[in-house]
C-alpha positions in Angstrom: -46.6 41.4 -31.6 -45.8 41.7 -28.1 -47.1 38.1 -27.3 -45.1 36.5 -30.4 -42.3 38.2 -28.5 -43.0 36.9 -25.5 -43.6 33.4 -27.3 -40.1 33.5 -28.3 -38.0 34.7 -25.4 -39.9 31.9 -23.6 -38.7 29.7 -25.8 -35.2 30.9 -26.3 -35.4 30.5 -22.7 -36.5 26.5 -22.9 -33.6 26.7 -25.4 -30.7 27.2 -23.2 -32.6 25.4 -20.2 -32.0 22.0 -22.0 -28.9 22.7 -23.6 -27.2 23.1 -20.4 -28.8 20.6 -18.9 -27.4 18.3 -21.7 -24.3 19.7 -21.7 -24.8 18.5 -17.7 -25.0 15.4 -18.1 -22.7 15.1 -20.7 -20.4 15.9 -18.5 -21.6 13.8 -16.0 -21.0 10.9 -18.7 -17.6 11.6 -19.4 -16.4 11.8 -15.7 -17.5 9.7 -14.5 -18.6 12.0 -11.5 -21.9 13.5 -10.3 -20.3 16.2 -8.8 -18.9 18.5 -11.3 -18.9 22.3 -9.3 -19.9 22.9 -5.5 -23.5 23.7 -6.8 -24.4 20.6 -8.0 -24.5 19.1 -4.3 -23.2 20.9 -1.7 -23.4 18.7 1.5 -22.5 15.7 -0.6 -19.2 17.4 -1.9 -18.5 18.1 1.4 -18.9 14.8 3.0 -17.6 13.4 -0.5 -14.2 15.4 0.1 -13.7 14.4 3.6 -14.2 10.8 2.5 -11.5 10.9 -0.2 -8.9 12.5 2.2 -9.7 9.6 4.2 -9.2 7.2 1.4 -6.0 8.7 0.7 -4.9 8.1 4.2 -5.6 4.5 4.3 -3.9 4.6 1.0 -0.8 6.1 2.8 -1.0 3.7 6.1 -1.4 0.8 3.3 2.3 1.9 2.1 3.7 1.6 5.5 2.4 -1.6 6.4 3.6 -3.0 2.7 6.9 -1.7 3.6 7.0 -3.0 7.3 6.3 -6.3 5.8 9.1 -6.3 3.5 11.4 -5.1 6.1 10.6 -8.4 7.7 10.5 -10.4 5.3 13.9 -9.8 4.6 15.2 -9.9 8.5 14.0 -13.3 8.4 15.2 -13.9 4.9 19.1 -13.2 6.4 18.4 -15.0 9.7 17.3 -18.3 7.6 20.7 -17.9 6.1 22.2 -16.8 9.6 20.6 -20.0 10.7 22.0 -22.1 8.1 25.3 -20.9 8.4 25.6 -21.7 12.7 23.5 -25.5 11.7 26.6 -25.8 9.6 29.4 -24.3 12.2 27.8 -26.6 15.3 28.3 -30.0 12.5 31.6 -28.4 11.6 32.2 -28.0 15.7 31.2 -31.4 16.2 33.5 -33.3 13.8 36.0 -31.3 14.9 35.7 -33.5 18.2 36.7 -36.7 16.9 39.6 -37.9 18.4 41.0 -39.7 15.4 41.7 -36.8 12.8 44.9 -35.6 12.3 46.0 -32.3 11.6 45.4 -32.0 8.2 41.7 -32.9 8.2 41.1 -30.6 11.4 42.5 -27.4 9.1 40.2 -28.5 6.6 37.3 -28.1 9.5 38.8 -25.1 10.7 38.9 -23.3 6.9 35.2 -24.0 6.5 34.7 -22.8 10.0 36.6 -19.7 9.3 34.4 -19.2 6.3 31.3 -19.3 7.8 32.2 -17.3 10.9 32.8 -14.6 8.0 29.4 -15.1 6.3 27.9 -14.8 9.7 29.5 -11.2 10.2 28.4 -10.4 6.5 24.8 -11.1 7.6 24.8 -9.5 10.7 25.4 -6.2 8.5 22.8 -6.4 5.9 20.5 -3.6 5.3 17.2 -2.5 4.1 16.8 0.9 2.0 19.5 2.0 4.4 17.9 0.6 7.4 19.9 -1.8 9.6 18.2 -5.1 9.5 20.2 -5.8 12.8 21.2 -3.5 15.4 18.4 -3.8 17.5 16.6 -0.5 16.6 12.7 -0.7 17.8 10.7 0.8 14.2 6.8 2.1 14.7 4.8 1.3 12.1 1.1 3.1 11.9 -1.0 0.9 11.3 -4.1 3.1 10.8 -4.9 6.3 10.5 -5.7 6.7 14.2 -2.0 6.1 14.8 -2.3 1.9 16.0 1.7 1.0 16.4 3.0 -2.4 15.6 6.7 -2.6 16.2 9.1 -4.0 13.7 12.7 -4.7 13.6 14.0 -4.5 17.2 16.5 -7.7 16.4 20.0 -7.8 17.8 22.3 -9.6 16.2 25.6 -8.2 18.3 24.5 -9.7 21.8 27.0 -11.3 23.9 26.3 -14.7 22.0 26.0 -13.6 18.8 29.8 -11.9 19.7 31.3 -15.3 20.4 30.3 -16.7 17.4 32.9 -14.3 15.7 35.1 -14.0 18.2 38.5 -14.4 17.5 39.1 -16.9 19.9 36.1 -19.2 18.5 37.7 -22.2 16.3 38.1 -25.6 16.0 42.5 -26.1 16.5 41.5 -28.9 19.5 39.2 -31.0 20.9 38.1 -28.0 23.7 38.7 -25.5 21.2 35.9 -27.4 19.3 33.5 -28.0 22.3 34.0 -24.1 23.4 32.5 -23.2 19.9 30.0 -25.5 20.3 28.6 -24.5 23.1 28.8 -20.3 21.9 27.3 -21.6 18.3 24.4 -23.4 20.2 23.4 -20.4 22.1 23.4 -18.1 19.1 21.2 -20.5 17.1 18.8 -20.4 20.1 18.6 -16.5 20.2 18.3 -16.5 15.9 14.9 -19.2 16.8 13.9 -16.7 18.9 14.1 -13.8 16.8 12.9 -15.3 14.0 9.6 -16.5 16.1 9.4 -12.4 17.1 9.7 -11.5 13.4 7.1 -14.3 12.5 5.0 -12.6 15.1 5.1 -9.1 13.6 4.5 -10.3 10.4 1.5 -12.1 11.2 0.1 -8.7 12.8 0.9 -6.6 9.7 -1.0 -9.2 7.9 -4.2 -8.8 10.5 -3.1 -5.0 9.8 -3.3 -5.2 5.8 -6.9 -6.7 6.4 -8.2 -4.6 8.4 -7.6 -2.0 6.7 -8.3 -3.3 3.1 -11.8 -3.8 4.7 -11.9 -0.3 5.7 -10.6 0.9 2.3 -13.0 -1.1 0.2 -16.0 0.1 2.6 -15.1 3.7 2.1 -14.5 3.2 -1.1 -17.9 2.1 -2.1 -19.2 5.1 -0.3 -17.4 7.7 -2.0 -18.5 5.7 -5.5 -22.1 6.4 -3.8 -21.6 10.2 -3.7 -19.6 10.7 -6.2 -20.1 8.7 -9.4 -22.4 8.9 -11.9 -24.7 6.8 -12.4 -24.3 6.6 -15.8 -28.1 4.5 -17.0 -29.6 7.8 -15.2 -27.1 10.3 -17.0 -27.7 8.7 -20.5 -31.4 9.3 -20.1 -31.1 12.8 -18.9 -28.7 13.6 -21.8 -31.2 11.7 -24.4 -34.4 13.5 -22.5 -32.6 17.3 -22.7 -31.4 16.4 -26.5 -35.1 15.7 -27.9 -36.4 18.6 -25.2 -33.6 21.0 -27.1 -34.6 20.1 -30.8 -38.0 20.0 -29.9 -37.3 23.9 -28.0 -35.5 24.5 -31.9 -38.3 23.5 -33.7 -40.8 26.0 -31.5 -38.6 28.7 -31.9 -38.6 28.3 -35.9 -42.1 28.4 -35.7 -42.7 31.5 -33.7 -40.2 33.4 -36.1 -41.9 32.1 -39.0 -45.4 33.3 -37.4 -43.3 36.5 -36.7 -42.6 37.5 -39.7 -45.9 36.2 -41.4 -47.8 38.9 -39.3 -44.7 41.6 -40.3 -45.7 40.9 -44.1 -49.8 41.3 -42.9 -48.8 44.6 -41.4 -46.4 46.2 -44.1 
């Protein structure tokens, strides 16, 4: 009797062995991760936690950078259109200098001139997400999580030059007149070249940024995946191998009650 018991608790034992250990992997399989509770790999959870923070930084420098960028992009997007608006001012300014209009056709010079000298203003206000696109204010964008600074915005757009552009004084109602705003729309469209050549520059290091780091990202990604998940061929077998292992534990167990209880019915 004592060794049918013995039979039995050594089976019940195998019993629950292979059940959890199916259960495991089970698990494992509908996860997707290897690394269920602390015990299951201690050193790797550790180094698989630190790994994911860093992941999630890289995810949050990524953010920065893609907002940077569209900051940019949209500086230059109202200094094309700033641009635009002086090419058309210095041809306005120019016609302006033929000697043979009259009055008539030099208000009609001057309206659009007016015009423009307003649209000019109206860009030089523009905004991003409640940023201004254009008074000059330096932004620090971390490029990486070690803190690596590439400055955007930093554009002026209320220098000296860009001030005569909409000063009061700048129209087209004579030949000087017309050859004064010449000469102030000229120097603005050099300084908007300029700053659009700075912003191109930025951009092109955010870019160089963005790579970088999607490098970094997809590096540290595929090491995490190493620690972490499953690998699910492996997982399949083990839940396949402790299934069989379990009915086959079942089917021991039946027998040593059966052989239990024969021996009760010898003895009674």
């Amino acid at each position: 009797m004592n060794i049918s018991s013995y039979s039995t608790g050594s089976f019940v034992d195998q019993l629950n062995w292979h059940t959890n250990q199916s259960t495991k992997a089970l698990e494992r399989l509908a996860s997707g991760s290897r690394l269920l509770a602390p015990q299951d790999d201690a050193a790797g959870l550790a180094v698989a936690t630190r790994t994911e923070a860093k992941l999630r930084q890289f995810n949050a420098v990524a953010n920065n950078i893609a907002s940077a960028t569209s900051f940019s992009q949209t500086q230059d997007g109202f200094l094309e259109g700033a641009q635009d608006a002086l090419n058309r001012m210095g041809s306005l300014a120019i016609r302006a200098q033929d000697p043979t209009l009259n009055s008539e056709q030099r208000m009609l010079f001057q309206k659009e001139f007016r015009t423009l000298k307003d649209t000019f203003n109206d860009l030089r206000t523009a905004q991003y997400n409640g940023q201004n696109l254009f008074d000059g204010k330096k932004l620090p964008v971390a490029t990486s999580p070690e803190e690596t600074i590439i400055q955007a915005g930093g554009i002026d757009l209320f220098s000296d030059e860009m001030n005569a552009v909409t000063a009061k004084g700048t129209h087209l109602d004579s030949f000087s007149d017309a050859q004064s705003a010449l000469r102030n729309v000229a120097q603005a469209a050099d300084q908007i070249a300029q700053h659009r050549a700075r912003i191109g520059s930025t951009l092109s290091g955010l870019e160089s940024a963005s790579n970088r780091l999607s490098t970094q990202r997809t590096g540290t990604q595929a090491a995490y995946s190493r620690i972490s998940d499953s690998d699910m061929a492996t997982e399949t077998s083990n839940w396949v191998r402790e299934n069989i292992l379990s009915q086959n534990s079942v089917l021991a167990l039946k027998k040593a009650n059966g052989e239990n209880s024969r021996l009760i019915d010898l003895f009674s």
